[in-house]
N, C-alpha and C positions, 0 to 999 in steps of 0.2 A: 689504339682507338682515339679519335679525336675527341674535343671537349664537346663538342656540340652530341654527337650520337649520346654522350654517356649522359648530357644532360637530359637528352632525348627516353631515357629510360627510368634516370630517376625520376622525374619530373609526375609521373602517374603516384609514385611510392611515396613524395612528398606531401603530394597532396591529399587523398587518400587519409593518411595519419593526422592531416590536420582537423579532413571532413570529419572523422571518426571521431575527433575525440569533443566533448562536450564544450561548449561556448560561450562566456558572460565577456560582454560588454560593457564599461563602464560610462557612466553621464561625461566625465575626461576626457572619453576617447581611447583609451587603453581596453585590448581586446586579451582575454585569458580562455586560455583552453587546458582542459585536463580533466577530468570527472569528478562530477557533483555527487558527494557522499549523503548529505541531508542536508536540511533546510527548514527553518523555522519562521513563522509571522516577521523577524526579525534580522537573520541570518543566513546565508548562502557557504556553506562548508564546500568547499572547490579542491580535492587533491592534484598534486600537480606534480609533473618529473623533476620540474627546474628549481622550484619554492616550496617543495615541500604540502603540507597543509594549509592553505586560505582560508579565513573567515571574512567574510563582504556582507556589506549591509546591505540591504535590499533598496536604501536609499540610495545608494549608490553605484547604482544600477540602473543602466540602459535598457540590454534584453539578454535576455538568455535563449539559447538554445541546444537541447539534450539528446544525443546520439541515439544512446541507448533507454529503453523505459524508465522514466521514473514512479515511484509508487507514493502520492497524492493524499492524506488526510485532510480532510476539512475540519476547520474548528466545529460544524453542524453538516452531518452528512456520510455517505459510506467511503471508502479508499478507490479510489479508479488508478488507471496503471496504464505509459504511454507515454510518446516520446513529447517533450515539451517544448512551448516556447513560451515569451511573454510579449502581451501588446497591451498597452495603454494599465499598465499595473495592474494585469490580471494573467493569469497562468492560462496557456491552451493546452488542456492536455488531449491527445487522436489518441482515443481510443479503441479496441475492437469492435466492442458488442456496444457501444451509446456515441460511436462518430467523436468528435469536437466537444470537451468539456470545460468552462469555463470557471477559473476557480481565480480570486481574489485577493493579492499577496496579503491584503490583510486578515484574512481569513484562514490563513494557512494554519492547521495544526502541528504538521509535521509531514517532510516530503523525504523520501529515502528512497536510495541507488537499489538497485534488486537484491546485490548480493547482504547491504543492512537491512532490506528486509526479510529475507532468508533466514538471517542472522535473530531476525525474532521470534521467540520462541524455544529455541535453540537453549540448551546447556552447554556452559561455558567458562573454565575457570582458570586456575592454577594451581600448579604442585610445586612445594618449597622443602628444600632438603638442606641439611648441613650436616660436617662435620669432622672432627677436630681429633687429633689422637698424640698425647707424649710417651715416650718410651724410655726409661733410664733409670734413676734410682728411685723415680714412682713413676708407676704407668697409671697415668688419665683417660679417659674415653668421654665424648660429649656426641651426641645423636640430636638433632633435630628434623622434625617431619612436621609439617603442614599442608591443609589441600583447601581449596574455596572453589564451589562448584556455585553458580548466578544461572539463573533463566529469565529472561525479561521476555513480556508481551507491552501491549498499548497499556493495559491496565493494573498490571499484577507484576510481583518481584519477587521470585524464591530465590532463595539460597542456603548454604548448608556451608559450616566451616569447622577446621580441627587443626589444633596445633600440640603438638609436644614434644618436651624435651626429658632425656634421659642421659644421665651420668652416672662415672661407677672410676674410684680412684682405688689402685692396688698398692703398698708401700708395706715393704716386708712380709710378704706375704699374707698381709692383711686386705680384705677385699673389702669397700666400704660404698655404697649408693650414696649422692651429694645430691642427687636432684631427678625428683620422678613425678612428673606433673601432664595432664590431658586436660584442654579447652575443647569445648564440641557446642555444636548450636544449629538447629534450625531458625529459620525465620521467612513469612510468608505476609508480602504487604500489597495492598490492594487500595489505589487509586479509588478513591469516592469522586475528587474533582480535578483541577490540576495542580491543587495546593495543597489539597487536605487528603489524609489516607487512613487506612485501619493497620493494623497490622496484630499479630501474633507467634509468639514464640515459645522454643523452650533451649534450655542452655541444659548442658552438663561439664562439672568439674571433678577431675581427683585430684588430690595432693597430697603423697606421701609423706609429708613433714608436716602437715596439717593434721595429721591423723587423719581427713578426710577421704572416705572412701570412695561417696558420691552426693554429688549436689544437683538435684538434680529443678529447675524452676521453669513452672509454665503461665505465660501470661502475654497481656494484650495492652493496647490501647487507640490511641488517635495520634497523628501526628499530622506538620504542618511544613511543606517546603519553602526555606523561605527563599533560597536560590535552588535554581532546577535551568543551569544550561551546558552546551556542550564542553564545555572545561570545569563548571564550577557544580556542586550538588552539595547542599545545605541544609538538614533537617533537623526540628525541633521535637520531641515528642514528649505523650507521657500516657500514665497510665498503671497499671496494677499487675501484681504477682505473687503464685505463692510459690513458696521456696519449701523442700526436702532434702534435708540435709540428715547423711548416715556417717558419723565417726564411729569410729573402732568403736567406742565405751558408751558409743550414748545417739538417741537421734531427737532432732528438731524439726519439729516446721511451724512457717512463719509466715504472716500477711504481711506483705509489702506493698509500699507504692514506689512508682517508678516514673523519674526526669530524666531525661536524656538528650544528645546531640550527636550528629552524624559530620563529618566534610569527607568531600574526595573531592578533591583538586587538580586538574593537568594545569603543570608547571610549564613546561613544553611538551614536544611529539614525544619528548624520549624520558622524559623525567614528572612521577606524578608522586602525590601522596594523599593518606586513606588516614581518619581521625574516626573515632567512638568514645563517647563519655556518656556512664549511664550511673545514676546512682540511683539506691534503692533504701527508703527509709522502711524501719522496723514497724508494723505498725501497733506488735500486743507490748514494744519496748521504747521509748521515749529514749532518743539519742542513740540509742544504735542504729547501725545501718552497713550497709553493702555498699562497695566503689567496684565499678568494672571498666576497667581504660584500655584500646586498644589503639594500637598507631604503628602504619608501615610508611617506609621511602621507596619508592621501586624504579630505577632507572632500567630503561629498556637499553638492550641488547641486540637485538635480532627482531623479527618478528613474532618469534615462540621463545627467546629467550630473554632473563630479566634475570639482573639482583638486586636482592631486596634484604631491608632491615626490615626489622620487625621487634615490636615491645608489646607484652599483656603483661597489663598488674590486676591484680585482684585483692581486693582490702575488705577486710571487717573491723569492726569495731569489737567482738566479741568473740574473739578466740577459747578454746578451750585453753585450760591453767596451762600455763609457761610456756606456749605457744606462740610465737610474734602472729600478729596480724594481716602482714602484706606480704607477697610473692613476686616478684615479677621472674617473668620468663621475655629473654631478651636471644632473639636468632637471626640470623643472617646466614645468608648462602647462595645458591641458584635457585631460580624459580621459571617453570617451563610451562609455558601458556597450553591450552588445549581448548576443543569446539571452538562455539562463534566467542566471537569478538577477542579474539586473539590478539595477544602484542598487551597491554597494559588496563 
């Protein structure tokens, strides 16, 4: 077959794959195509075959135009959904049901690809497993299991989380537990504005070398974002708790207040990290108080696969007699994405 027939054939398939796929122009002159995932008053998120993930500012920007629907928040107004363009710095979205809607990049709350907004609403997390085993003149065992299940909407954030570790060293026919520990926690937060939020929780802990059998605290407050974008999420809070605590010999409960800070950070497409610090003062005890630190590294893998470290300490200040006060529980392993927002 000669060059010309074969060009003659591709030439439909080429073009075709270019019409289809979504199109920002730059003020430059540089033309990118590949699919618009979201889009903020600020930013144009662009995935692409050849570059991976794009972030473009909207200043820097010609026009766009989007293959397939995209779905439209306005900073005052309902969500419309429809293939897009822009002229003279405002969004046209062609609509079904209201024709040609005219939305204002400055104005943009938030614009998402169909399948991110699918993906709202949706539960979505990950499952972390490890572990470890020696065999010879002492057999060791180490188990770790963790799970984080997230559901986000426009306004609300649930989640639900558990981690723990189990160990058990045999030497001489002596069989001996080194470490038997469980983290669990809901929590349920609720957007007041774009900055400011409520939220509410309750945590559970056991710890076997605590004596603690169960801790179990439910509480609330306000909090305040000071960074909220597609890489970066920064929260300040605070607010009150009461705390139930049952050891073997005795139980507690206790008024607390509660300060804390949140990061989750993408480093890149393939490497992020997750930060929690919450401290909790005593309130019927002057100078005591509660530390709860949480912090993972997760380098993606695959799309559903990740490894990931991971560290929780928990401190008091008031252990029962001859108890040390801090624990940490430190695991690493695989960690296998599941529902939306899969990969990291």
């Amino acid at each position: 077959m000669s060059a010309r027939p074969c060009f003659v054939i591709l030439w439909p398939i080429l073009v075709s794959a270019f019409v289809l796929a979504d199109q920002v122009t730059l003020k430059n002159g540089d033309h990118l195509t590949g699919t618009i995932t979201t889009a903020d008053a600020a930013h144009v998120n662009l995935k692409t075959d050849y570059a991976g993930d794009l972030t473009i500012k909207w200043d820097a920007i010609q026009s766009v135009s989007s293959d397939k629907p995209l779905y439209v928040t306005p900073k005052t107004g309902a969500t419309v959904n429809g293939p897009v363009t822009m002229q003279d710095d405002k969004l046209q979205i062609q609509t079904s049901q209201a024709g040609t809607v005219s939305v204002d990049k400055s104005e943009i709350k938030i614009v998402r690809s169909e399948s991110e907004q699918h993906a709202m609403g949706a539960w979505g997390g990950f499952l972390d497993s490890g572990l470890s085993l020696a065999r010879g003149n002492a057999d060791t065992s180490n188990f770790t299991i963790g799970a984080t299940a997230t559901r986000l909407t426009d306004r609300t954030k649930a989640g639900a989380f558990i981690n723990s570790i189990y160990s058990t060293t045999n030497t001489n026919g002596v069989s001996l537990t080194t470490a038997s520990a469980i983290h669990a926690g809901l929590r349920f937060d609720f957007n007041l504005s774009d900055r400011t939020f409520a939220f509410a929780f309750t945590d559970f802990d056991h710890d076997r070398f605590q004596d603690l059998d169960l801790r179990n605290v439910l509480g609330g407050g306000l909090g305040y974002h000071v960074v909220k974008t597609d890489a970066t999420n920064f929260d300040v809070f605070g607010g009150g708790s009461l705390n139930q605590e049952y050891y073997t010999t005795l139980t507690r409960r206790l008024g607390e207040a509660l300060v804390g800070e949140s990061l989750d950070h993408k480093l890149s497409s393939v490497f992020s990290i997750k930060e929690r610090l919450e401290f909790y003062p005593d309130l019927s005890s002057l100078g005591d108080y509660r530390m709860v630190f949480d912090t993972a590294a997760i380098t993606k893998i695959s799309k559903v696969l990740s490894w990931q470290v991971d560290a929780s300490d928990r401190y008091i200040t008031n252990p029962l007699n001859g108890l040390k006060g801090n624990d940490l529980l430190f695991t690493t392993g695989v960690r296998l994405a599941f529902g939306a927002g899969k990969g990291m």
